[in-house]
C-alpha positions in Angstrom: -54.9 -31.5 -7.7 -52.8 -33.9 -5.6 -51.6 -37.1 -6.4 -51.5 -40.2 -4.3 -47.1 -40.4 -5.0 -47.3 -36.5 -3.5 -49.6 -37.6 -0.9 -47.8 -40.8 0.4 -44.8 -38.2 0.2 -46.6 -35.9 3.2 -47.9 -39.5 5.1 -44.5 -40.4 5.1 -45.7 -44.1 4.1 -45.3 -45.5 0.3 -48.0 -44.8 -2.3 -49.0 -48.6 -1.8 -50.2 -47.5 1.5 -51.9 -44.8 0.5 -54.2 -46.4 -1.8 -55.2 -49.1 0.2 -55.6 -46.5 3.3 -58.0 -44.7 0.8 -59.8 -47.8 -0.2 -60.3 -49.3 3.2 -58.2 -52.3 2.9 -57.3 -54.3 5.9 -53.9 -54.7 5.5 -53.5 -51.2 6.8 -54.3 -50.4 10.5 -57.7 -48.3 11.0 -55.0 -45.4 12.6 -53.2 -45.4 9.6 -56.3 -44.7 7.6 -57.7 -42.4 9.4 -54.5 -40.5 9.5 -54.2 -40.3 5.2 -57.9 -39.7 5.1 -57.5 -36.3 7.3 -54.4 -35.3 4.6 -56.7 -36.4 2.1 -59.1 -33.8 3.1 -56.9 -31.3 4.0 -54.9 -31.1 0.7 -58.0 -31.4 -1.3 -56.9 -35.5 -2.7 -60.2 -36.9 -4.3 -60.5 -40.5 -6.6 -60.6 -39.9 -9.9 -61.8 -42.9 -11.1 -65.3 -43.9 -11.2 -66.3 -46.7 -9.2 -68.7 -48.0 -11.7 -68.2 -50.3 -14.4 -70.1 -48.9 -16.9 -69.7 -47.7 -20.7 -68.6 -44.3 -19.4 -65.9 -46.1 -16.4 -63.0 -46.5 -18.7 -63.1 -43.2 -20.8 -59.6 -42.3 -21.4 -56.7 -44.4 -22.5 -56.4 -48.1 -23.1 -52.6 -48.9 -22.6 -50.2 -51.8 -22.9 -47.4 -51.6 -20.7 -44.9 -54.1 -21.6 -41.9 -54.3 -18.9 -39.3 -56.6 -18.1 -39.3 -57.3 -14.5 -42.5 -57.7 -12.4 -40.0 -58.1 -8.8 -37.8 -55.2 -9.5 -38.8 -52.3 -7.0 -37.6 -49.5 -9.5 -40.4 -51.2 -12.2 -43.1 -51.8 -9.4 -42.5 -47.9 -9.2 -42.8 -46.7 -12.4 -45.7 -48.9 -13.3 -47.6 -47.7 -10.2 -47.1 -44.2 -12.0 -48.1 -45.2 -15.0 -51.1 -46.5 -13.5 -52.0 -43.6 -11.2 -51.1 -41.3 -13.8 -53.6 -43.3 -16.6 -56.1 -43.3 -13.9 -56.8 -40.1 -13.2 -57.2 -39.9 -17.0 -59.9 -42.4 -16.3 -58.0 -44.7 -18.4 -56.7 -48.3 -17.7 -54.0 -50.4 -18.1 -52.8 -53.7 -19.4 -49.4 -54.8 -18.0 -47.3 -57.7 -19.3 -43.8 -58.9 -18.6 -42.0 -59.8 -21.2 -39.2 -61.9 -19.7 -36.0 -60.3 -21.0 -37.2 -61.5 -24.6 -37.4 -58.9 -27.8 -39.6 -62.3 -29.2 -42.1 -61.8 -26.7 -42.4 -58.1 -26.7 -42.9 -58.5 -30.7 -45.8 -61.0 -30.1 -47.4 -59.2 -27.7 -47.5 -56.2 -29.7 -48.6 -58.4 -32.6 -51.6 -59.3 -30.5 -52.5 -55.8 -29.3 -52.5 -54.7 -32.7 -54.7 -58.2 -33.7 -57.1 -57.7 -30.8 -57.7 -54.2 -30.7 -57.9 -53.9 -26.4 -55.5 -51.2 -26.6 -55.1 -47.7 -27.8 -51.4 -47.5 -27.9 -48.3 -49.5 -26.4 -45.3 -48.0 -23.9 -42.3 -50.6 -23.8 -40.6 -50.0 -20.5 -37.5 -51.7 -21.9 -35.2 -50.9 -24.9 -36.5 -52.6 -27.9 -34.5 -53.8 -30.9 -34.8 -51.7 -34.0 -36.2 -54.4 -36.0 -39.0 -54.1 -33.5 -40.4 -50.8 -35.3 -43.7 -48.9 -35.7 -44.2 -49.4 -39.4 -44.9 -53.1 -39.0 -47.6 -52.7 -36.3 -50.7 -50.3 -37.0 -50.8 -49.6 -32.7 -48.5 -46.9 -31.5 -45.7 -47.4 -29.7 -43.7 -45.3 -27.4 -40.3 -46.4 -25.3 -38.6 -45.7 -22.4 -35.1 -46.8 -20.9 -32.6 -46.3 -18.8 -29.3 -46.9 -21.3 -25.3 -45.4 -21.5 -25.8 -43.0 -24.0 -28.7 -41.6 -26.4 -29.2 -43.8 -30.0 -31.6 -42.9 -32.9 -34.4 -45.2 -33.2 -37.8 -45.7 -35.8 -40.3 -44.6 -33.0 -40.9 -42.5 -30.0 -38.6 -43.0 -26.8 -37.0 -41.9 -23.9 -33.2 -42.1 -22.9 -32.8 -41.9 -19.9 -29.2 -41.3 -19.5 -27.9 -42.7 -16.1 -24.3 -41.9 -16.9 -24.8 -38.4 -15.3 -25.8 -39.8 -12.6 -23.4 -42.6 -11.5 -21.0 -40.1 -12.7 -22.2 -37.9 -9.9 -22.3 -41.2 -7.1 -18.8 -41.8 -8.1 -17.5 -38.6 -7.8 -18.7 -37.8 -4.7 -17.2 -40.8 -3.2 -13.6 -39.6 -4.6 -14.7 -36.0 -3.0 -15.3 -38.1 0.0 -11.6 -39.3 -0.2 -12.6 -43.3 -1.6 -9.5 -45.0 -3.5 -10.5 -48.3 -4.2 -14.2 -49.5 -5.3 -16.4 -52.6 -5.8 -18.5 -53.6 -8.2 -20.9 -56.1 -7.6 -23.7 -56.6 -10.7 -26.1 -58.9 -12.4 -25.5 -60.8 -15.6 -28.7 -58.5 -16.8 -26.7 -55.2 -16.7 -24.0 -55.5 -18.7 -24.2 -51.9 -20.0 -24.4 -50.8 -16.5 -21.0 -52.4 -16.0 -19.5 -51.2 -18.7 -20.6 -47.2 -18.0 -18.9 -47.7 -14.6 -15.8 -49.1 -16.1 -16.0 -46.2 -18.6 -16.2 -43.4 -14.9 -13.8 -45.3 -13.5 -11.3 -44.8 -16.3 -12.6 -41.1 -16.6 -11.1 -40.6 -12.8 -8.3 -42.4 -13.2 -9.0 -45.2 -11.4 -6.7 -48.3 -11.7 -7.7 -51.6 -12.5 -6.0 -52.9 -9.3 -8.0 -50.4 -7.4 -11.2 -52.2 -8.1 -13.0 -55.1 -7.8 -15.8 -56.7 -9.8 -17.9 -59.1 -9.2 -21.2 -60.2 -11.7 -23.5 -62.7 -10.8 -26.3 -65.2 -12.2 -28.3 -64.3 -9.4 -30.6 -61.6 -8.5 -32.2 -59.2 -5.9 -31.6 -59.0 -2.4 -29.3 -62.6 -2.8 -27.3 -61.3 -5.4 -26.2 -58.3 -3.0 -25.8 -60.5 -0.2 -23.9 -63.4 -2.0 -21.3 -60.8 -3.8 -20.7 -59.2 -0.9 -20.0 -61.7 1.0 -17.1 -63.3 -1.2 -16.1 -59.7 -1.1 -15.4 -59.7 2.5 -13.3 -63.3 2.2 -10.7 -61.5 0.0 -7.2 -60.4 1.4 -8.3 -57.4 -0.6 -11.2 -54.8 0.0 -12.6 -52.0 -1.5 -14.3 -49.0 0.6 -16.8 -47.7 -1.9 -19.1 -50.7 -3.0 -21.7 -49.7 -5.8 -24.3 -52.1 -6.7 -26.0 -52.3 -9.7 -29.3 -50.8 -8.0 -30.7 -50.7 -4.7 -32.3 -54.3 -4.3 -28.9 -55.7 -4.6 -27.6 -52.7 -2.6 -29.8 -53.9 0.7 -28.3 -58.1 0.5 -24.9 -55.9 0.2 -25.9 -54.3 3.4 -27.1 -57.3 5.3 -23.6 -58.9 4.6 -21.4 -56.6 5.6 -23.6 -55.3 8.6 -23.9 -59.6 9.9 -20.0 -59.8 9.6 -19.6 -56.8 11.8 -19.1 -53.6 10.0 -21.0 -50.6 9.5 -22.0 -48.3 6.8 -21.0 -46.0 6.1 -18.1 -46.3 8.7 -16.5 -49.3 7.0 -18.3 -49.2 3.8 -19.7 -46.5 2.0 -22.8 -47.5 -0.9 -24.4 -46.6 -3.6 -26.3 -48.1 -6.2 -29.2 -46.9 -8.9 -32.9 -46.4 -9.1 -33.7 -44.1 -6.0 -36.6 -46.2 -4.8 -35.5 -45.4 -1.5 -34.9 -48.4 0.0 -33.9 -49.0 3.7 -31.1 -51.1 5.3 -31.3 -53.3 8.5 -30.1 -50.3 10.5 -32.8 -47.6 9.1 -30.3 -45.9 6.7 -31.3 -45.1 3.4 -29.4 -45.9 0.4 -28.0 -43.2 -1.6 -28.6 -44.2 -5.5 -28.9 -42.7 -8.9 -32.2 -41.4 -9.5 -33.5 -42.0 -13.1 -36.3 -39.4 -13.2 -39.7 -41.4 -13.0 -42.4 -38.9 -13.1 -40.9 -37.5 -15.9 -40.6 -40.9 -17.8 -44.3 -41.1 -17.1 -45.3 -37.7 -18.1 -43.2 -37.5 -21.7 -44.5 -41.5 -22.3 -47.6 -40.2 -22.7 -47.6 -37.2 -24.2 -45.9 -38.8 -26.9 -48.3 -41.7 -27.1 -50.9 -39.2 -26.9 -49.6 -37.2 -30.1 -49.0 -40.0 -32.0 -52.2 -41.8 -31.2 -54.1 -38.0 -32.6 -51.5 -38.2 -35.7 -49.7 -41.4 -36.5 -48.0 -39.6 -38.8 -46.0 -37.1 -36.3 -42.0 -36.9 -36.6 -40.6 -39.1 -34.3 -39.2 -37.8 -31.1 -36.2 -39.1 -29.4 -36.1 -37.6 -25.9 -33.3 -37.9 -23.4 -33.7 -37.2 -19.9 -30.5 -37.1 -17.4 -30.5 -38.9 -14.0 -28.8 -37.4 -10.9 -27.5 -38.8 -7.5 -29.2 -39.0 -4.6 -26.9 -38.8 -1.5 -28.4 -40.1 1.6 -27.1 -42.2 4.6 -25.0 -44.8 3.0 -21.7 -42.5 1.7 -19.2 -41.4 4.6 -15.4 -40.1 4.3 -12.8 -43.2 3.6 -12.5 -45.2 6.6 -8.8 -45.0 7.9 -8.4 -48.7 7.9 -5.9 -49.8 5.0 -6.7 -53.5 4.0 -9.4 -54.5 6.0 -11.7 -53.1 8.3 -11.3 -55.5 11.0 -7.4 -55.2 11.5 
């Protein structure tokens, strides 16, 4: 049967819309809703989910979802899956952000495992190994996107996002790009350090790039890099951000000082969540496989929540990159765009 993800991807809107289309909210235009309801119908989409609130409403799965970053659009994504996905196992979910703290994830899980409300835990985040199963009788299942695969004491998911960034990089070499930007967040330091490790790998000189980290985040983080970028005598062609929130404030600055991607600037950043510039052009990024995160977190909470007692799997999953609007040849210009 169809999902809502598949059918927002036929609307042509976001899976947001889709629900509240399908539940008759009034944030969405009464066009609109008509307009997913006939797809609806035609492609056989029905809720899955009981509207009462009975005994029998919540049948399936009681799950903790302990993430990191409520604002982020690549974890609004992938807890929306989780969500859909636990749904249509008539299921529900308890989501709490832990805040960048390994303390807080521990005491959550401590109170899970005290109260009971929940079948099973999925940390959207890497844990630290002294956070292991053993100590908590709940089971726990991880997912996240890290530089290389590591053994751990309980179920997770690499998902390796080397291959892909590989793959962004590359194809802005094939695309004849020299010199490259990167502009990150003091939160992904192991992101930096993967592209310092592709840069190396394609013999990319030190004085070829340029790096930039910030304390900020987002949307201003893109926008506030960038735009020190811009000041320098310097300036790369190939800018890759750190993922694609940042990527859009990137965009913003160079498009307000008068350039254009990606005929002065090509882009690229990570997450695929498909986000759009000012000037309608998508951002090409490294896509880090959400439906399968979803699918594997839960069949591996499942098994262990049938047999605690299961060998523990270490799963690694590969990400790839998504070329879209944002990636054009080198410009010709050799210092700065506007000379």
């Amino acid at each position: 049967m169809i999902t809502i993800r598949q059918l927002a991807e036929i609307a042509g809107v976001s899976p947001a819309t889709v629900s509240k289309a399908l539940n008759d909210q009034s944030d969405v235009s009464r066009r609109m809703k008509e307009y997913i309801a006939k797809l609806a119908q035609e492609h056989g989409y029905t809720k899955r989910v009981p509207v009462s609130t009975g005994g029998t409403a919540f049948s399936g799965l009681k799950v903790g979802i302990l993430f990191t970053d409520q604002t982020s659009k690549y974890y609004s994504n992938l807890l929306m899956r989780f969500n859909e996905r636990i749904a249509e196992e008539k299921g529900i979910v308890f989501t709490v952000d832990t805040l960048f703290s390994d303390q807080r994830a521990e005491d959550i899980c401590h109170y899970f495992e005290k109260t009971r409300i929940v079948d099973g835990v999925i940390c959207i985040a890497a844990l630290e190994n002294n956070l292991i199963p053993e100590r908590f009788r709940v089971p726990i299942v991880s997912c996240s996107v890290i530089p290389v695969m590591e053994t751990y004491s309980y179920d997770y998911i690499f998902i390796n996002e080397e291959s892909g960034i590989d793959e962004a990089i590359r194809t802005l070499i094939e695309n004849g790009h020299r010199r490259f930007a990167y502009l990150g967040e003091r939160y992904s330091g192991k992101r930096h350090a993967t592209f310092r490790k592709i840069m190396e790998r394609y013999g990319i000189r030190e004085e070829d790039r340029y790096e930039a980290i910030s304390d900020l985040r987002y949307e201003e983080a893109g926008y506030r890099l960038m735009s020190e970028l811009l000041k320098q005598d310097w300036i790369p062609s190939a800018i890759f951000c750190d993922y694609d929130d940042m990527a859009v404030g990137a965009g913003q600055a160079i498009t307000e000082a008068g350039f254009r991607i990606p005929e002065d600037f090509s882009i690229v950043a990570v997450d695929n969540s498909e986000l759009v510039l000012q000037d309608r052009k998508v951002i090409s990024s490294v896509d880090c496989n959400i439906n399968d995160q979803v699918d594997i977190a839960l069949a591996l909470l499942h098994k262990r929540i049938k047999d605690p007692n299961t060998a523990i799997q270490n799963v690694s999953l590969l990400s790839k990159f998504i070329c879209r609007d944002t990636v054009g040849p080198c410009p010709k210009w050799k210092m700065r765009p506007d000379e």
